[in-house]
ROKEGU-325625 format. One record per residue (C-alpha): chain; x, y, z. Coordinates in Angstrom, 1 decimal. Layout:
@mol=A	px=X	py=Y	pz=Z $
...
//
This chain:
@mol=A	px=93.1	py=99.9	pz=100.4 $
@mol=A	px=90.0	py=99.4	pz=102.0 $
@mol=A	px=86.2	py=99.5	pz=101.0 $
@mol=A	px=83.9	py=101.6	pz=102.8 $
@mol=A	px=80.2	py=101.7	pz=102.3 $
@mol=A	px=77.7	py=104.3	pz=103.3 $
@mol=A	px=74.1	py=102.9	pz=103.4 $
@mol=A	px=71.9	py=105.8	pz=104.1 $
@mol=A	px=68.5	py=104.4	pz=105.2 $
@mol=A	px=66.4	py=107.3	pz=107.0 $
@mol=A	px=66.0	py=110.8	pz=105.5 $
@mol=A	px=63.8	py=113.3	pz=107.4 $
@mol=A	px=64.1	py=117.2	pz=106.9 $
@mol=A	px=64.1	py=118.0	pz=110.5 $
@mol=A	px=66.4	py=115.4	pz=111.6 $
@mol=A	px=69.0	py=114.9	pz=108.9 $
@mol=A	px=70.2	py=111.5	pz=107.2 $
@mol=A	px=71.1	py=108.8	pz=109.2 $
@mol=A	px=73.1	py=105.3	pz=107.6 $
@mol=A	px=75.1	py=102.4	pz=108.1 $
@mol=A	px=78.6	py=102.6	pz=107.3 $
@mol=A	px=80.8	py=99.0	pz=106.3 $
@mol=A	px=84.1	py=98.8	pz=105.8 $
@mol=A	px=85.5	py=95.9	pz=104.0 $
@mol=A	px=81.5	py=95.0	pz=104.0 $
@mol=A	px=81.5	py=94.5	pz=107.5 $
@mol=A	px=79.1	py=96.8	pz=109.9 $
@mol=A	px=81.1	py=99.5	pz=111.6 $
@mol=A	px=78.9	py=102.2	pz=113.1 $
@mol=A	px=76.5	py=104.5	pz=112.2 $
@mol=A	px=75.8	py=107.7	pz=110.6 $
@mol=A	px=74.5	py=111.4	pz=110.8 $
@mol=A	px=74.4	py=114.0	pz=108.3 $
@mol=A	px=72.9	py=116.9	pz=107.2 $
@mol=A	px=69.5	py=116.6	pz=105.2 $
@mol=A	px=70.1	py=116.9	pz=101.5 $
@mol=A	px=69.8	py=120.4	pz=100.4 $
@mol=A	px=71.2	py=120.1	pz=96.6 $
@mol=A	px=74.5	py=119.6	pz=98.1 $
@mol=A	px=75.2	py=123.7	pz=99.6 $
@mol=A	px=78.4	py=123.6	pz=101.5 $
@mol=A	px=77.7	py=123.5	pz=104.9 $
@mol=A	px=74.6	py=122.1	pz=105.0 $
@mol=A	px=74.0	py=119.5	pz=102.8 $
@mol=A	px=74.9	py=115.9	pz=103.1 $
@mol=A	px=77.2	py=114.9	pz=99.9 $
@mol=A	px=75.9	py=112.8	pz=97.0 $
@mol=A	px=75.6	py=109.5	pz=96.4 $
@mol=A	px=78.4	py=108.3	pz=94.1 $
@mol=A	px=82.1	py=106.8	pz=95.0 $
@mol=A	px=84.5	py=109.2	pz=96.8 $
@mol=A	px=88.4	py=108.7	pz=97.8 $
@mol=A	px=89.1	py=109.1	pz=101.5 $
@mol=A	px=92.4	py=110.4	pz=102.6 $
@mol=A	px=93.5	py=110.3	pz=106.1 $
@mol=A	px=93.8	py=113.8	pz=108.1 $
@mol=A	px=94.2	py=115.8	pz=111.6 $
@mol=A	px=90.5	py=117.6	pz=112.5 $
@mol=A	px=91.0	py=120.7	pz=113.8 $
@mol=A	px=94.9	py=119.6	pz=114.5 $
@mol=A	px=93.3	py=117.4	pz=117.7 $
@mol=A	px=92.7	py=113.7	pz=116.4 $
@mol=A	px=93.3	py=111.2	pz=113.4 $
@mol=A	px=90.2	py=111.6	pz=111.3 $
@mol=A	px=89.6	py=111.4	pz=107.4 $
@mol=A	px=88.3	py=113.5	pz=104.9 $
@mol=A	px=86.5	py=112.7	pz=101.5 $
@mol=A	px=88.0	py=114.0	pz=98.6 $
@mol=A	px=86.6	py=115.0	pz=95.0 $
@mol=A	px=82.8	py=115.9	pz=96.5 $
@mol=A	px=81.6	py=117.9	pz=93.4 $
@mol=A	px=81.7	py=122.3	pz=94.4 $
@mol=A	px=82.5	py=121.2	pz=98.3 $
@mol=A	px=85.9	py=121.0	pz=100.4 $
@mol=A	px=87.2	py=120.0	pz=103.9 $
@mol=A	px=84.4	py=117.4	pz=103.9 $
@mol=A	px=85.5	py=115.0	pz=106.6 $
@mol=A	px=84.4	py=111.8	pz=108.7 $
@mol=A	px=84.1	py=113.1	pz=112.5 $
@mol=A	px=82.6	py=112.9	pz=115.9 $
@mol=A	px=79.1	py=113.8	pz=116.1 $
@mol=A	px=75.2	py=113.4	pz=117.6 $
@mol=A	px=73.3	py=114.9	pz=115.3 $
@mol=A	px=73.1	py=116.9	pz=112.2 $
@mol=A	px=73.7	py=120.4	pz=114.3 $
@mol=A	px=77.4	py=119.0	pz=114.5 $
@mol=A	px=78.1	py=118.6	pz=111.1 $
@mol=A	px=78.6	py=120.7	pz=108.0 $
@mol=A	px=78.4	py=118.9	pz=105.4 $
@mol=A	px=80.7	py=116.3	pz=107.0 $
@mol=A	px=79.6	py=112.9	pz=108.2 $
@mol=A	px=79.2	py=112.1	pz=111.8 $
@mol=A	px=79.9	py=108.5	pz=113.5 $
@mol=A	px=78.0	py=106.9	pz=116.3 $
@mol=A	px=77.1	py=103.1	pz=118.0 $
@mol=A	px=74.3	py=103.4	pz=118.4 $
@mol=A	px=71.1	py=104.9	pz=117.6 $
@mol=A	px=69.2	py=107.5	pz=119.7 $
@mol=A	px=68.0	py=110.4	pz=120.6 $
@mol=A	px=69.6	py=114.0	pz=122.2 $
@mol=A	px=68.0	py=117.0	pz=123.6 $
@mol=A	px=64.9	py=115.9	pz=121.8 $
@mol=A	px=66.6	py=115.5	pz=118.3 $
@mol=A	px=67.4	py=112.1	pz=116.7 $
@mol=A	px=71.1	py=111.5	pz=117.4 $
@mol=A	px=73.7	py=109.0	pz=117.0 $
@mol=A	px=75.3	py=107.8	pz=120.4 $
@mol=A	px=78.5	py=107.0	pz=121.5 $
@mol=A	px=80.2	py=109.1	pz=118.9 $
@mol=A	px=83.8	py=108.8	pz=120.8 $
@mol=A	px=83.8	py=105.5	pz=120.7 $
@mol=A	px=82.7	py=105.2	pz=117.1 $
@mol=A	px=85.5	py=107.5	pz=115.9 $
@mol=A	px=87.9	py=105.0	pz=117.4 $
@mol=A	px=86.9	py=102.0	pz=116.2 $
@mol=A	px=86.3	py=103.6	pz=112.6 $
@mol=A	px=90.2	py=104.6	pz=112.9 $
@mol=A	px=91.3	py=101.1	pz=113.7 $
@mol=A	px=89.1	py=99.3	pz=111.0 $
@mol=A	px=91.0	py=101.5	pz=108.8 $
@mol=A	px=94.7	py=100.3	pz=110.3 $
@mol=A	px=95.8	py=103.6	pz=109.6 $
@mol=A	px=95.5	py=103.3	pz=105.4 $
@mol=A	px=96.5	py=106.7	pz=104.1 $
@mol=A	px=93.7	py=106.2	pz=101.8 $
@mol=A	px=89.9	py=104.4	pz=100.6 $
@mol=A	px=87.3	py=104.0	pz=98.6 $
@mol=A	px=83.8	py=105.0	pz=100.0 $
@mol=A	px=80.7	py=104.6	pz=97.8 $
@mol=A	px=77.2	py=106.2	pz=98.9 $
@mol=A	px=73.8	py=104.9	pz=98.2 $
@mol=A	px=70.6	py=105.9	pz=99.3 $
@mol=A	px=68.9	py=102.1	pz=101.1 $
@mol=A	px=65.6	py=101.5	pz=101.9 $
@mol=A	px=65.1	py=100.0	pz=105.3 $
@mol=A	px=66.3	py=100.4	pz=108.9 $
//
């Protein structure tokens, strides 16, 4: 089963959250979520603690994988995204990062999916812990 790490690092209201994710504590990609907003389903970024991910279909079109037990929330997965306007509640995965239409944004979000899904060598499931960092 593998170890996954969230590292959230920059917070801003108007932006959402943006982290590191490791797997296995190596660097895999980055993050974008919605800004914390006392964890409301479908916009708020989830809480720091340890979740279980399971691996899942989005939307019935590609391999993605959801994180189970968030406390009050469902259907909260690990997807494609550039910024926080793509997610609800779910956590988004780019390369790099940048900026879209004027918003902070991670890049290369296609990319990022894939090489999240072979890191994870198709487990069925892992462990993800998520912590707030301090730092870029």
């Amino acid at each position: 089963m593998k170890y996954l790490q969230l590292k959230r690092c920059c917070h801003t209201d108007k932006y959402g959250v943006f982290g590191k994710l490791f797997i296995d504590n190596k660097f895999c990609c980055y993050t974008v979520e919605r800004p914390w907003q006392e964890n409301k389903p479908y916009v708020s970024c989830i809480p720091c603690r340890a979740y279980l991910i399971q691996k899942g279909t989005f939307r019935n079109e590609y391999e993605n994988y959801e994180i189970k037990n968030v406390p009050d929330r469902t259907h909260i997965e690990i997807h494609r995204a550039n910024v926080a306007d793509d997610v609800q509640g779910c956590i988004g995965l780019g390369l790099e990062l940048g900026v879209v239409d004027g918003k902070w944004a991670v890049l290369e979000s296609r990319a990022a999916m894939g090489r999240f899904v072979d890191e994870m060598q198709g487990d069925e499931y892992a462990v993800m812990v998520v912590t707030n960092e301090k730092g870029p």
